[in-house]
C-alpha positions in Angstrom: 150.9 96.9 78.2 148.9 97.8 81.2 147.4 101.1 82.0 148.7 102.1 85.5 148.1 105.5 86.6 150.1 107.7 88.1 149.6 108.4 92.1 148.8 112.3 90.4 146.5 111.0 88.6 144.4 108.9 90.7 144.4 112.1 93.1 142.9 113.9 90.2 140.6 111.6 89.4 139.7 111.1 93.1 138.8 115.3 93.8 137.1 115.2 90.3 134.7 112.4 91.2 134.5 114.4 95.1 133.7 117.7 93.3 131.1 115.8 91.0 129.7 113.9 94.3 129.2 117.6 96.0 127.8 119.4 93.1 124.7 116.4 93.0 124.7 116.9 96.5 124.0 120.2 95.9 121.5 119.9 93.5 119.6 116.9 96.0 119.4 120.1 98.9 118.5 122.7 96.6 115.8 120.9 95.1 114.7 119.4 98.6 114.7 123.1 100.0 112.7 124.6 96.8 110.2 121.6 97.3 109.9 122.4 101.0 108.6 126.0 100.2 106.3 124.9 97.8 104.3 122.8 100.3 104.5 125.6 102.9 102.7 127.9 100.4 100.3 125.2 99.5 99.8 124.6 102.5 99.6 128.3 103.5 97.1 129.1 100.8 94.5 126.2 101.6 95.3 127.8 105.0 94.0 130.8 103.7 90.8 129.5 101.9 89.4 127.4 105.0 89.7 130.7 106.9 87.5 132.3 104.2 85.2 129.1 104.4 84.8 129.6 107.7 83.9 133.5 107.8 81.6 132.7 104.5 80.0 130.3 106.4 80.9 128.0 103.5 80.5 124.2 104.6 81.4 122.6 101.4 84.4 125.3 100.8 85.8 124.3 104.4 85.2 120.4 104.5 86.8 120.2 100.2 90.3 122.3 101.7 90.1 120.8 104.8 90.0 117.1 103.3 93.1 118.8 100.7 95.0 120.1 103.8 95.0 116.5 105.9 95.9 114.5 102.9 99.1 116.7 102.1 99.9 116.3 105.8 99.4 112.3 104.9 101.5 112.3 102.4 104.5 114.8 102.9 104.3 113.3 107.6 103.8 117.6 107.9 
């Protein structure tokens, strides 16, 4: 005996697998929106630190964050 579904059924199944699809979508953004503000304070506090370098007079402070500040742009295309 074959299992046919009803046409209720398949648009049950179809908005189940559409809710499913949005709430992972969901997730994705949030996830790509808390990672985003993460490297904006990063990137803020190395800010920050080269600043203080910079008023301390601090070569090897300033060169270290400012070698830390181009490779996050490198990797993250900021």
């Amino acid at each position: 005996m074959e299992n046919k579904k009803s046409y209720t059924d398949l648009v049950k199944a179809y908005a189940m697998t559409q809710i499913k699809n949005e709430k992972f979508m969901a997730e994705i953004y949030a996830e790509m929106i808390l990672n985003e503000l993460l490297l904006t304070k990063r990137k803020e506090r190395i800010v920050k630190k080269i600043d203080l370098a910079l008023d301390r007079k601090d070569k090897k402070a300033f060169l270290l964050l400012t070698d830390e500040l181009m490779d996050i742009e490198k990797q993250f295309g900021t």
